[in-house]
N, C-alpha and C positions, 0 to 999 in steps of 0.2 A: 581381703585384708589389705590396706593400706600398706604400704611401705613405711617403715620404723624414722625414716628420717624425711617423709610428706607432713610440713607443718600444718598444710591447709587440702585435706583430700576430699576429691567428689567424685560422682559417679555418673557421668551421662547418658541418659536414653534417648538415642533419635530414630526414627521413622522418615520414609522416603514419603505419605502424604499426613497431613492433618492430623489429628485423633482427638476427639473431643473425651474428654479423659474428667472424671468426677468424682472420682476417690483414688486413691493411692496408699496399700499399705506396705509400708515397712519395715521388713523385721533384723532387728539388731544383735550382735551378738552380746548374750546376759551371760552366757560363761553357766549353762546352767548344770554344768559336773563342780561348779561351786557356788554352792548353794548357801544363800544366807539363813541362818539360822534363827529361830524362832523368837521371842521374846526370852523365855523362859531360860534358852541356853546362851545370848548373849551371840557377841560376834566381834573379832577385832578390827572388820570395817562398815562405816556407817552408809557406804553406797557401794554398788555393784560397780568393781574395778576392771570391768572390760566393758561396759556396755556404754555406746557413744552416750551424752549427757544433752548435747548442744545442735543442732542441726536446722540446715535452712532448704527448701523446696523449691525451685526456681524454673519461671517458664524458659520457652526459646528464647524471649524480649527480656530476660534480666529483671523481671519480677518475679519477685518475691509471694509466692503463693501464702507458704505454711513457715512459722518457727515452732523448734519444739526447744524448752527451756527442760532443766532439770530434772531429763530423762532418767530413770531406773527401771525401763520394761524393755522388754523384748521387741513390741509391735507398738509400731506408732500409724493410729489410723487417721489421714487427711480426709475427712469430707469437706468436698470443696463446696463452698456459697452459691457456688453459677459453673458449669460444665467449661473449662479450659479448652481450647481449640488450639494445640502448638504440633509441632513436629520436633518438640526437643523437650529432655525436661530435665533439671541437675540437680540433684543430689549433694547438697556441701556437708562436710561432718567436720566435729571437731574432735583431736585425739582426748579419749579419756584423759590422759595424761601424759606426759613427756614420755615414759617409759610404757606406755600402752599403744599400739596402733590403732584408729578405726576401723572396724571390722562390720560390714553388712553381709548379712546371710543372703535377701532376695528385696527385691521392688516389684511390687504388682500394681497395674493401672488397671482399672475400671473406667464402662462406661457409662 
């Protein structure tokens, strides 16, 4: 969990050699002891108010792998196009909201 006054929080993974790395998944926090409610019973909010929204994937060299827009899940899965070869890889998130912090549960890389 981000600290409440990080306006721009990430998360970096380095490695001492190379890792050719080919998916990456992501799991965010959905807040799921608050559970949005069905059609049927209605809800006072229209998207999940913990869970990041906005997020960018980034090699060692400052490219930009993966964006994710208009997140409301838990798990965001990158399959990558062509197997990445870095020894860094960052994580940007943006707070749900002014009064919500970033919160990522885990990052898993695959080969």
């Amino acid at each position: 969990v981000a600290s409440l006054e990080d306006t721009e929080p990430w998360i970096e993974l380095n490695w001492k050699r190379d890792q050719e790395i080919s998916r990456v998944v992501v799991s965010f926090d959905s807040d799921l002891d608050h559970p949005m409610e069905s059609v049927l019973m209605g809800h006072p909010e229209r998207v999940m108010p913990y869970c990041v929204r906005r997020a960018r994937l980034l090699d060692g060299d400052g490219h930009v792998l993966a964006r994710l827009e208009d997140n409301h899940q838990t798990r965001w899965v990158v399959d990558l196009k062509r197997k990445v070869k870095t020894k860094k890889l960052r994580l940007e998130c943006e707070r749900p909201s002014a009064n919500v912090p970033a919160s990522v549960f885990r990052v898993r890389c695959f080969a």
